[in-house]
PyMOL Python script that loads the backbone (N, CA, C, O; Angstrom):
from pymol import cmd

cmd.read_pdbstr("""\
ATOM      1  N   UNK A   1     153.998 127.709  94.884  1.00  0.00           N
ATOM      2  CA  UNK A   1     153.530 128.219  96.156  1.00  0.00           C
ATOM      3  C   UNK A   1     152.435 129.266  95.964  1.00  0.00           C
ATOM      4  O   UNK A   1     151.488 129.326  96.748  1.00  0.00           O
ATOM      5  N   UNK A   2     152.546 130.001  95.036  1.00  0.00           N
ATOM      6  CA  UNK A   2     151.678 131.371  94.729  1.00  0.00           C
ATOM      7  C   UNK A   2     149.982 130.598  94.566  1.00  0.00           C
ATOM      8  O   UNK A   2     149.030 131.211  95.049  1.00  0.00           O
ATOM      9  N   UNK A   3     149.754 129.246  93.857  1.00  0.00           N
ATOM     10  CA  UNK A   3     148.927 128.829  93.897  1.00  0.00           C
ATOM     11  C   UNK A   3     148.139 128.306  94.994  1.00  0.00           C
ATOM     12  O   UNK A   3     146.962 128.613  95.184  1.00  0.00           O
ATOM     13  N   UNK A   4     148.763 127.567  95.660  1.00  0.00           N
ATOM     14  CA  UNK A   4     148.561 127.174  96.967  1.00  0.00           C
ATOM     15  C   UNK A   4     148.213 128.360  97.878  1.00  0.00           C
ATOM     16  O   UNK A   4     147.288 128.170  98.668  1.00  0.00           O
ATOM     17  N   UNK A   5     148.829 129.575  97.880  1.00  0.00           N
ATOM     18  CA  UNK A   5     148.508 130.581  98.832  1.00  0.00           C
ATOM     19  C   UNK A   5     147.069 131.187  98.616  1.00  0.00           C
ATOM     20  O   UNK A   5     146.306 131.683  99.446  1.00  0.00           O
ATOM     21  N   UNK A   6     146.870 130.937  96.794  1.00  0.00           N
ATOM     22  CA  UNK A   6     145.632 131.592  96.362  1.00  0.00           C
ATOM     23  C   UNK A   6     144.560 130.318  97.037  1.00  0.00           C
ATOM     24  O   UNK A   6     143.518 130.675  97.587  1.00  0.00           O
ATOM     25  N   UNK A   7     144.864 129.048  96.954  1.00  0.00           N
ATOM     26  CA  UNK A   7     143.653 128.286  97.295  1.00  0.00           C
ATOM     27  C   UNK A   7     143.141 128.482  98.719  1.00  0.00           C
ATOM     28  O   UNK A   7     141.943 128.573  98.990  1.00  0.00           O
ATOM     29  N   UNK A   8     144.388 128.556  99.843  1.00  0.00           N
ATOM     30  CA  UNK A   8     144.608 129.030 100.945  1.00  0.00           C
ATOM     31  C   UNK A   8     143.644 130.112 100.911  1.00  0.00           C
ATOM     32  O   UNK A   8     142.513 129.654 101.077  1.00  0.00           O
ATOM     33  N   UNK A   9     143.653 131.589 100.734  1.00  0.00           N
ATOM     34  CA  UNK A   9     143.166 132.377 100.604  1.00  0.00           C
ATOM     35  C   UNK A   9     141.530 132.287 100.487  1.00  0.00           C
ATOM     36  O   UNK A   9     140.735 132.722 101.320  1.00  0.00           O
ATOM     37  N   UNK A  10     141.125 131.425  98.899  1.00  0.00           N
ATOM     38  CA  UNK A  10     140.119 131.210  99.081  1.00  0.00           C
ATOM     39  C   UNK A  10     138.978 130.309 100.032  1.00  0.00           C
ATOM     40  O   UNK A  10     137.794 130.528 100.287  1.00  0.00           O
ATOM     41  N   UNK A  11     139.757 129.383 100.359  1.00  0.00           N
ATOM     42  CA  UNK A  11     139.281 128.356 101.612  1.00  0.00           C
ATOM     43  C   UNK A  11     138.827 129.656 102.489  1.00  0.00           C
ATOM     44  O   UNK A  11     137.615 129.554 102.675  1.00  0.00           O
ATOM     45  N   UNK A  12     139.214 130.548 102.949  1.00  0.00           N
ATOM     46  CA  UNK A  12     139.145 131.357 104.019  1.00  0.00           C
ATOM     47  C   UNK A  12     138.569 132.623 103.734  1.00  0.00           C
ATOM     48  O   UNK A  12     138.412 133.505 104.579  1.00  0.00           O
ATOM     49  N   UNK A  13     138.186 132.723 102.267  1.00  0.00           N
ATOM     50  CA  UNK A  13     137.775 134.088 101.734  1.00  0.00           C
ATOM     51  C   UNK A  13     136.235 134.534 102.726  1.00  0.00           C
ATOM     52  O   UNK A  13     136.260 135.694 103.137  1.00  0.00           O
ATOM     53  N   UNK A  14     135.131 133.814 103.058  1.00  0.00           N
ATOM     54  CA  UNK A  14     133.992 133.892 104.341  1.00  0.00           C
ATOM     55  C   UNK A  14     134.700 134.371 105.449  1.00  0.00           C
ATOM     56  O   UNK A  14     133.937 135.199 105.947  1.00  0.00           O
ATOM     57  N   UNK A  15     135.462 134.338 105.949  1.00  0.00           N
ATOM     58  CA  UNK A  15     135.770 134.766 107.068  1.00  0.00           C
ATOM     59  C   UNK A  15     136.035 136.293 107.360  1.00  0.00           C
ATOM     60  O   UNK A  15     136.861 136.929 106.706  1.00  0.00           O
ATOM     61  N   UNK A  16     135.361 136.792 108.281  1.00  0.00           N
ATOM     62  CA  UNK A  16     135.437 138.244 108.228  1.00  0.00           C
ATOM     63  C   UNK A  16     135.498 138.927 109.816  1.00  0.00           C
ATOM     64  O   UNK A  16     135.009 138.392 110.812  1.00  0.00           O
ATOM     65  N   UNK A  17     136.313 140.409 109.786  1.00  0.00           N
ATOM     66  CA  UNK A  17     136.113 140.731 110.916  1.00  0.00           C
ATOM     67  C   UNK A  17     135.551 141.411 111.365  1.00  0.00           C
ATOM     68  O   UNK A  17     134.638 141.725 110.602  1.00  0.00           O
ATOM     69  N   UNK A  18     135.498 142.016 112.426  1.00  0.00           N
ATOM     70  CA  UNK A  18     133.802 142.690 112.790  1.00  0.00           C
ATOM     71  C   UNK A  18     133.548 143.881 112.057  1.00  0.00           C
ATOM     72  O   UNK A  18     132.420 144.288 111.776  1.00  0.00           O
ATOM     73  N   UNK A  19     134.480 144.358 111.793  1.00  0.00           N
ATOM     74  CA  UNK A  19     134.360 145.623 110.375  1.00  0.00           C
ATOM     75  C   UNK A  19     134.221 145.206 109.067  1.00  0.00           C
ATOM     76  O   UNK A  19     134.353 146.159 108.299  1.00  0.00           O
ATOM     77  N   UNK A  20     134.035 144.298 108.585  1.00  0.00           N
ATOM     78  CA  UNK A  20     133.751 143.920 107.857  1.00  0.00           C
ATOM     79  C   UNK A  20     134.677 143.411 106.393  1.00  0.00           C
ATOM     80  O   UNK A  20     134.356 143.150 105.233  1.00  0.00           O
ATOM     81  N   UNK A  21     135.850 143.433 107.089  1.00  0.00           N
ATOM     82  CA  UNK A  21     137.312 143.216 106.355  1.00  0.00           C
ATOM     83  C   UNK A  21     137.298 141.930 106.119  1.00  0.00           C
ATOM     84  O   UNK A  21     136.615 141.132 106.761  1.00  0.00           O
ATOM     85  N   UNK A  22     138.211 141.576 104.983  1.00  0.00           N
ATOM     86  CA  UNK A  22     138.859 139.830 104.625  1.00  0.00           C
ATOM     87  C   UNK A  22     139.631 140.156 106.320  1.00  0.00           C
ATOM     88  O   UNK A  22     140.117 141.088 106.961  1.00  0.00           O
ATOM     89  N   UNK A  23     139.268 138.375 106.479  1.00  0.00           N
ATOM     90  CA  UNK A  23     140.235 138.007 108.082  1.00  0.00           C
ATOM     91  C   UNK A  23     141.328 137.885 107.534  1.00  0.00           C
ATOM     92  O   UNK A  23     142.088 138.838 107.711  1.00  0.00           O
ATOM     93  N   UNK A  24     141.767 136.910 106.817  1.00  0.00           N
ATOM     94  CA  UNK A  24     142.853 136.022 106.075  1.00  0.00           C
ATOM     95  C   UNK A  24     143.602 136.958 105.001  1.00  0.00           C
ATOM     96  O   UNK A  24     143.011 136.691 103.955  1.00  0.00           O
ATOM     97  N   UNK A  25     144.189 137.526 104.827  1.00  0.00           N
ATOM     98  CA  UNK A  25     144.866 138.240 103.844  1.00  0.00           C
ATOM     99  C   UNK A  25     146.055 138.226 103.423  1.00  0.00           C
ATOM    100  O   UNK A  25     146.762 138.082 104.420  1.00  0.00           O
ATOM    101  N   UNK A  26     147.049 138.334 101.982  1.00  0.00           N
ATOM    102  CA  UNK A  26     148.200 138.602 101.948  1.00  0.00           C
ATOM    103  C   UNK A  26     148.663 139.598 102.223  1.00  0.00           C
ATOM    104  O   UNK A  26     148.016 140.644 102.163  1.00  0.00           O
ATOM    105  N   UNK A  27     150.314 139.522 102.721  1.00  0.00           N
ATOM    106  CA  UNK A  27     151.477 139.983 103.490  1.00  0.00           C
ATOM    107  C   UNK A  27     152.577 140.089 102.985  1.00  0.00           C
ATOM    108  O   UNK A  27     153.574 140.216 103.696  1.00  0.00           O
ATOM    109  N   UNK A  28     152.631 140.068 101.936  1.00  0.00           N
ATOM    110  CA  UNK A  28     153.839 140.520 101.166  1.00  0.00           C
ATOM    111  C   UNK A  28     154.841 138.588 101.081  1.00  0.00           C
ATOM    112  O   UNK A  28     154.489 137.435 100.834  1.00  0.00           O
ATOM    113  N   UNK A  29     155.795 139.102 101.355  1.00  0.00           N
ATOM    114  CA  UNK A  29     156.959 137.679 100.897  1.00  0.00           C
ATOM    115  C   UNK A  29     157.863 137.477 102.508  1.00  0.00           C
ATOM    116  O   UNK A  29     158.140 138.341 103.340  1.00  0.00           O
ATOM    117  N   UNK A  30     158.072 136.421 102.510  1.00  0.00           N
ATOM    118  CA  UNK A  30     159.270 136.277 103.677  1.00  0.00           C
ATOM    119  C   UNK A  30     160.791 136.399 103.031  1.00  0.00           C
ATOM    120  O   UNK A  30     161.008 136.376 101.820  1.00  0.00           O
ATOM    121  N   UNK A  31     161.634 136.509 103.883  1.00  0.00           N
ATOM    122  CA  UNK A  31     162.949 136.965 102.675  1.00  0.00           C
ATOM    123  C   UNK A  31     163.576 135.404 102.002  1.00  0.00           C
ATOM    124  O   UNK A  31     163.583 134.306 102.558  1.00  0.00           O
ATOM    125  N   UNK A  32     164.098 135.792 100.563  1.00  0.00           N
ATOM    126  CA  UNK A  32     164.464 134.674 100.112  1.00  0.00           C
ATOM    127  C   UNK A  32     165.319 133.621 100.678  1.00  0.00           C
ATOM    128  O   UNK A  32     166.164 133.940 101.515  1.00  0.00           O
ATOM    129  N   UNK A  33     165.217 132.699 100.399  1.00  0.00           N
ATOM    130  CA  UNK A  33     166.418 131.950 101.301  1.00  0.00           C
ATOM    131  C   UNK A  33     166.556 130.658 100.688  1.00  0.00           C
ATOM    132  O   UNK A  33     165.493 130.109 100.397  1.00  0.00           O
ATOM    133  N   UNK A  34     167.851 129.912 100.366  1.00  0.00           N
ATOM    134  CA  UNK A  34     167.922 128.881  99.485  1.00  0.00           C
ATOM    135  C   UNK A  34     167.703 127.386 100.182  1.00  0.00           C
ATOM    136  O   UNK A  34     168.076 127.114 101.324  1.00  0.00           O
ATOM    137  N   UNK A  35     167.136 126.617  99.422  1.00  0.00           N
ATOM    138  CA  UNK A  35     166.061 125.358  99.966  1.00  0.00           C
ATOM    139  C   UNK A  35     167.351 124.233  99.323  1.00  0.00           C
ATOM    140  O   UNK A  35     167.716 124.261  98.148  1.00  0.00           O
ATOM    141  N   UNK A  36     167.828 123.422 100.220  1.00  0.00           N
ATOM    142  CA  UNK A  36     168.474 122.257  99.114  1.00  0.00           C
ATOM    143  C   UNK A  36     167.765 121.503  98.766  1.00  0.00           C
ATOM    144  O   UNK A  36     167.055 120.846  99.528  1.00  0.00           O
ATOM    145  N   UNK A  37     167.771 121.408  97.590  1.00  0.00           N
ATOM    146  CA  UNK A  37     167.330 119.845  96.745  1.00  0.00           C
ATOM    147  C   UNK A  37     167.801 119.173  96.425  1.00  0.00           C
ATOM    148  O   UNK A  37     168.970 119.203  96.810  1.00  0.00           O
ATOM    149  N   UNK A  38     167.511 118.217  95.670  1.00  0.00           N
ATOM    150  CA  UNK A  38     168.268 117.034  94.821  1.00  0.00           C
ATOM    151  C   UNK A  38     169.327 117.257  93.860  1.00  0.00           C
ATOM    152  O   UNK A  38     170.252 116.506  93.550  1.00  0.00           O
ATOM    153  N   UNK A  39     168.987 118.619  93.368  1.00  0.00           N
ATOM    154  CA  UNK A  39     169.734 118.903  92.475  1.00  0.00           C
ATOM    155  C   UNK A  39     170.510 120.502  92.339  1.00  0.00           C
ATOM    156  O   UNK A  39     170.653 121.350  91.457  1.00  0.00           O
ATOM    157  N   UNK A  40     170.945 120.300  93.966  1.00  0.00           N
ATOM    158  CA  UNK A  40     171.401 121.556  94.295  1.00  0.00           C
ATOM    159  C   UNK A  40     170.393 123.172  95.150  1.00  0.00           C
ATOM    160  O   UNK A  40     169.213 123.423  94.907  1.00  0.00           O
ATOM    161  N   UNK A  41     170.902 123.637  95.689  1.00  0.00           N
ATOM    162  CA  UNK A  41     169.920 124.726  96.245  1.00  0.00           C
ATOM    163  C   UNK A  41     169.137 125.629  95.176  1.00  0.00           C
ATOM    164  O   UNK A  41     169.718 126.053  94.177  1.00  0.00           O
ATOM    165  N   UNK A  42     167.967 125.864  95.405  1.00  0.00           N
ATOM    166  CA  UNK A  42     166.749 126.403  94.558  1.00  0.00           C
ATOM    167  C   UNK A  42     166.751 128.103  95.924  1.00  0.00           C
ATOM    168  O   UNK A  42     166.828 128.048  97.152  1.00  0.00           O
ATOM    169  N   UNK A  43     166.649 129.213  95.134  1.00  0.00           N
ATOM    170  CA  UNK A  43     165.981 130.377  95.593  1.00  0.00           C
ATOM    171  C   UNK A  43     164.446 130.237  96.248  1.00  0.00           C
ATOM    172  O   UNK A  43     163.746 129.367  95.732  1.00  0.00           O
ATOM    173  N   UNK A  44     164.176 130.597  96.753  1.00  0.00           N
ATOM    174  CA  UNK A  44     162.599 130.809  97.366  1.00  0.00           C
ATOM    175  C   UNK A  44     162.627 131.473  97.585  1.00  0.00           C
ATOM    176  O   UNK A  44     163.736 131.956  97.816  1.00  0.00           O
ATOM    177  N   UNK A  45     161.109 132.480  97.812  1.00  0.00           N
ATOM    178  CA  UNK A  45     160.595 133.811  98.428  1.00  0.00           C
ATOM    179  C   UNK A  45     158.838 132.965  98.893  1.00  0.00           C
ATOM    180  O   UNK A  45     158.013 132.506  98.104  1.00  0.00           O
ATOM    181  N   UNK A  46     158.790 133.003  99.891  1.00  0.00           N
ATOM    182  CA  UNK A  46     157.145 131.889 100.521  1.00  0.00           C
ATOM    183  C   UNK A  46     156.619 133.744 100.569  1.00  0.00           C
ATOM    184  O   UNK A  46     157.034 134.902 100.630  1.00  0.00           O
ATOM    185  N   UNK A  47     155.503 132.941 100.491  1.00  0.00           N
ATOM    186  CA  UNK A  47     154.576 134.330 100.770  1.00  0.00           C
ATOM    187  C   UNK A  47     153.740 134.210 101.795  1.00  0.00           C
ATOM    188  O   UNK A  47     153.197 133.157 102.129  1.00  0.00           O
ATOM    189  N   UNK A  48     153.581 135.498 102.433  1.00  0.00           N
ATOM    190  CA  UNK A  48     153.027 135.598 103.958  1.00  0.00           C
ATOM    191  C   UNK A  48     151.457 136.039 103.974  1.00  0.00           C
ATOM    192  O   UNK A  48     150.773 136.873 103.381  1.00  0.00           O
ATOM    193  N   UNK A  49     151.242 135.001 105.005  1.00  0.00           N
ATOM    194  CA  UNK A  49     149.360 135.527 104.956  1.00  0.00           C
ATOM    195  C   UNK A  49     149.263 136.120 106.503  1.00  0.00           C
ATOM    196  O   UNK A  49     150.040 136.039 107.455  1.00  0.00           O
ATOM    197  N   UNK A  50     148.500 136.493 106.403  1.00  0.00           N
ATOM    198  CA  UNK A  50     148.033 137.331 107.720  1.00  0.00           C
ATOM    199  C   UNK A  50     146.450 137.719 108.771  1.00  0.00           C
ATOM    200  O   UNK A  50     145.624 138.631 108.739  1.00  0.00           O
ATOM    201  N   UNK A  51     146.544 137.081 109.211  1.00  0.00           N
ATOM    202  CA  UNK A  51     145.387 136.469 110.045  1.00  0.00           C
ATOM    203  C   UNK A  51     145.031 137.665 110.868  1.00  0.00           C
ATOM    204  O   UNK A  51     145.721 137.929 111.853  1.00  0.00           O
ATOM    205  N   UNK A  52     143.911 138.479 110.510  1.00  0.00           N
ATOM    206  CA  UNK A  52     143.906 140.226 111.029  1.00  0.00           C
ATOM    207  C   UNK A  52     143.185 140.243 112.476  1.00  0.00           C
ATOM    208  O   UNK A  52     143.465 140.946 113.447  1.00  0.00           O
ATOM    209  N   UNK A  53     142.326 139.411 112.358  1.00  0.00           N
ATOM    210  CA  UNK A  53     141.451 138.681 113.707  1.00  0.00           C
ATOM    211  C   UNK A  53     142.214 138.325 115.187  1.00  0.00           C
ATOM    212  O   UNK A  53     141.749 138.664 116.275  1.00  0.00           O
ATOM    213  N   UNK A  54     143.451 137.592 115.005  1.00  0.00           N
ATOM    214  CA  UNK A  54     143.820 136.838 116.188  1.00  0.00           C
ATOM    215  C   UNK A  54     145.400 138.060 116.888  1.00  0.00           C
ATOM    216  O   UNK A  54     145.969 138.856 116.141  1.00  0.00           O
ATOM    217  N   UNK A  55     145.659 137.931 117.931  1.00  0.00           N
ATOM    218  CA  UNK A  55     146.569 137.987 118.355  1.00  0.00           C
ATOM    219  C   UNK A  55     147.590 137.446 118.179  1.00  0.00           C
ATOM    220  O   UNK A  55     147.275 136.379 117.652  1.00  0.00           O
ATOM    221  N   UNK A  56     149.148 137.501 118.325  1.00  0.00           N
ATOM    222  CA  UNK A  56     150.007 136.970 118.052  1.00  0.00           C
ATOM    223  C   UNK A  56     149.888 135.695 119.412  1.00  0.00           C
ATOM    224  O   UNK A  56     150.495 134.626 119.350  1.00  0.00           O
ATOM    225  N   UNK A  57     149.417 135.904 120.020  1.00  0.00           N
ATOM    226  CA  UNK A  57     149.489 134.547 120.877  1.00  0.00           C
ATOM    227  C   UNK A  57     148.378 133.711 121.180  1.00  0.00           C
ATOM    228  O   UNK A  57     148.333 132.909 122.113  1.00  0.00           O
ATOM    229  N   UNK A  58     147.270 133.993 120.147  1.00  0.00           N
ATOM    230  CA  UNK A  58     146.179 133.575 119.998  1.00  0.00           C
ATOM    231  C   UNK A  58     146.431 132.013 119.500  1.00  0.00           C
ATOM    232  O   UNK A  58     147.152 131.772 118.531  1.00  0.00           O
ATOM    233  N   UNK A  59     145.791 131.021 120.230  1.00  0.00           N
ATOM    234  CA  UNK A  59     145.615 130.089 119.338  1.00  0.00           C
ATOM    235  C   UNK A  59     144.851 129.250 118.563  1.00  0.00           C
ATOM    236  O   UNK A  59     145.054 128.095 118.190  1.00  0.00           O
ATOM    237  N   UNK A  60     143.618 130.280 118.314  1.00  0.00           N
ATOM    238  CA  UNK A  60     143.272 129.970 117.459  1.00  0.00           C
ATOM    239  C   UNK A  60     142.939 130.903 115.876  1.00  0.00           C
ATOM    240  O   UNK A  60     141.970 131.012 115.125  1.00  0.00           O
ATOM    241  N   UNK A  61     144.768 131.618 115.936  1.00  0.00           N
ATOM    242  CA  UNK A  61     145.062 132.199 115.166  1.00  0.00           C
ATOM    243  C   UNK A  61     145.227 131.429 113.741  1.00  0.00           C
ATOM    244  O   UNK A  61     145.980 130.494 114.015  1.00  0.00           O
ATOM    245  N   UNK A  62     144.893 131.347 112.316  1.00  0.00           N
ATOM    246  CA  UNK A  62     144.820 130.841 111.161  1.00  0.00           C
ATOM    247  C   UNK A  62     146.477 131.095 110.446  1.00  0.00           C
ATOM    248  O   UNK A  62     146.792 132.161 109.916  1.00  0.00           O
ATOM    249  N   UNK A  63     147.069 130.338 110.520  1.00  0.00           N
ATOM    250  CA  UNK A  63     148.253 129.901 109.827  1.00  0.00           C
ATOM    251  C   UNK A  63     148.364 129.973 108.370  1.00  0.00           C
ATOM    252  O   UNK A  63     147.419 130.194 107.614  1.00  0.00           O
ATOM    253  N   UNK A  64     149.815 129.734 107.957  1.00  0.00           N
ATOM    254  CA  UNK A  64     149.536 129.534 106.071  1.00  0.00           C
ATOM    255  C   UNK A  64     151.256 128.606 106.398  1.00  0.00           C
ATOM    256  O   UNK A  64     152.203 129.177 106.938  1.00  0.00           O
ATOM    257  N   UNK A  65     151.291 127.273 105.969  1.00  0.00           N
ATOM    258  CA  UNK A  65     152.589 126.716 105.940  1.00  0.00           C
ATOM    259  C   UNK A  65     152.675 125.841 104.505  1.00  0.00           C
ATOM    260  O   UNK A  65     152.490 124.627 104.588  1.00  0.00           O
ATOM    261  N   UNK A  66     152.894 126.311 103.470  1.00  0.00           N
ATOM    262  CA  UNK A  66     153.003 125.686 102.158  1.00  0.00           C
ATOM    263  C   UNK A  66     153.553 124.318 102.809  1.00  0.00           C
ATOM    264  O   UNK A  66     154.048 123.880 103.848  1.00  0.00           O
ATOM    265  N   UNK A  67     153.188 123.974 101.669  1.00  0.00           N
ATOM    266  CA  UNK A  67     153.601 121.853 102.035  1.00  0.00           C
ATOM    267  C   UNK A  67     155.076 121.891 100.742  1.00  0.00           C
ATOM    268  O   UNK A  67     156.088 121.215 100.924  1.00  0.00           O
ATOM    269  N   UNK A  68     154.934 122.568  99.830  1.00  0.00           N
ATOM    270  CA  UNK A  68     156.331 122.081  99.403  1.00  0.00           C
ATOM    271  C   UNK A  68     157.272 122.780 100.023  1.00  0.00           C
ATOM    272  O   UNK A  68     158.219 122.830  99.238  1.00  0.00           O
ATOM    273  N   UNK A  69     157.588 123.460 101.195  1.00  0.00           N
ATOM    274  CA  UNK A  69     157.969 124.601 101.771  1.00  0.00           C
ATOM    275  C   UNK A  69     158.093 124.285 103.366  1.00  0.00           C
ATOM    276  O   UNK A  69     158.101 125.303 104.059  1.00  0.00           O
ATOM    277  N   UNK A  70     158.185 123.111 104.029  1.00  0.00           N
ATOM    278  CA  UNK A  70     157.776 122.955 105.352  1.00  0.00           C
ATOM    279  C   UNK A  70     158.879 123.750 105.874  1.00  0.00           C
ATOM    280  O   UNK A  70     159.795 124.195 105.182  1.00  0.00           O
ATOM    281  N   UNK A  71     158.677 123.987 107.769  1.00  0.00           N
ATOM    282  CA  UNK A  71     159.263 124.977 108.381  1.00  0.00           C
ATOM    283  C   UNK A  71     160.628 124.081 108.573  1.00  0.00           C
ATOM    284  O   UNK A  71     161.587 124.696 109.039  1.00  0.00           O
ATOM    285  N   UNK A  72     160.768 123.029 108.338  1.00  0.00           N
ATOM    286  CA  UNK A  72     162.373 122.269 108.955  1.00  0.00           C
ATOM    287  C   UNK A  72     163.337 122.331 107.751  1.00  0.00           C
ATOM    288  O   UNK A  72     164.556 122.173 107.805  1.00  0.00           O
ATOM    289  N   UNK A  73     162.315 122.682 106.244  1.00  0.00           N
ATOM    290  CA  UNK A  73     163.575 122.019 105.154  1.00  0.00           C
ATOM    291  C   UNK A  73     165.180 122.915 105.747  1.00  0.00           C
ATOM    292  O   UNK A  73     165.508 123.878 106.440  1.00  0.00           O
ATOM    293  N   UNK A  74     165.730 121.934 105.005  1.00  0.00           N
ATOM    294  CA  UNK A  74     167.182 122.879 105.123  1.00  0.00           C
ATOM    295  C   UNK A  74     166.820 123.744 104.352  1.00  0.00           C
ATOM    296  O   UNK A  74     166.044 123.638 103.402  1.00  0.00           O
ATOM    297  N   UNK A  75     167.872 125.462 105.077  1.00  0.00           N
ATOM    298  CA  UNK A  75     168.018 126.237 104.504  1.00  0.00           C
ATOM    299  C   UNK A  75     169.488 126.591 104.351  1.00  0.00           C
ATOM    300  O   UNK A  75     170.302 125.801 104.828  1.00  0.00           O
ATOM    301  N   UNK A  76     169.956 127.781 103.688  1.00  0.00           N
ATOM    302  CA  UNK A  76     171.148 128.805 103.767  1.00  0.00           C
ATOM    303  C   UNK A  76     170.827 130.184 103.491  1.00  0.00           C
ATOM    304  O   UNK A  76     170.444 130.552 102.380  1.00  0.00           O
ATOM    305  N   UNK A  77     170.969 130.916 104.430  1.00  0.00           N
ATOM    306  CA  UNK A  77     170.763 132.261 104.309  1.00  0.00           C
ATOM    307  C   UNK A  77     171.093 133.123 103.419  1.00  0.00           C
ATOM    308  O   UNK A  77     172.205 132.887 102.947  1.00  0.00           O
ATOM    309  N   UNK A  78     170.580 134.024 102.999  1.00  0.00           N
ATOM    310  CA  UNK A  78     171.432 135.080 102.008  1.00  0.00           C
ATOM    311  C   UNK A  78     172.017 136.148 101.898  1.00  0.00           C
ATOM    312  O   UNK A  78     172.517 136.471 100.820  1.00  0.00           O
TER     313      UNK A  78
END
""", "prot")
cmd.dss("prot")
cmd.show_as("cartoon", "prot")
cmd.util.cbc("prot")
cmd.orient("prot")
């Protein structure tokens, strides 16, 4: 995931806000939470990007949703 967030990142590294800040930036981690797999539940920690430009109800606010990571997998809390 850490890779993917960096490519993420760079796809979006041009984008700027009127002060002259990265738009797109990292946000620290979402809390861990266990993913089932094939071969039993795996730990995760996804990491959060943060779109400095848009409003929370903006929509055409810039997202980050890892693909090995989608928002439906099963989880279990910790």
């Amino acid at each position: 995931m850490e890779a993917e967030v960096q490519g993420f990142l760079a796809k979006h590294a041009d984008l700027k806000t009127e002060d002259g800040r990265a738009r797109v930036v990292r946000h620290g981690h979402l809390p861990e939470r266990e993913v089932m797999t094939g071969i039993g539940p795996v730990a995760v920690r996804q990491p959060r990007v943060r779109d400095r430009a848009a409003a929370a109800e903006d929509a055409g606010r810039i997202r980050f949703t890892p693909a090995i990571l989608p928002p439906y997998a099963r989880c279990q809390s910790r």
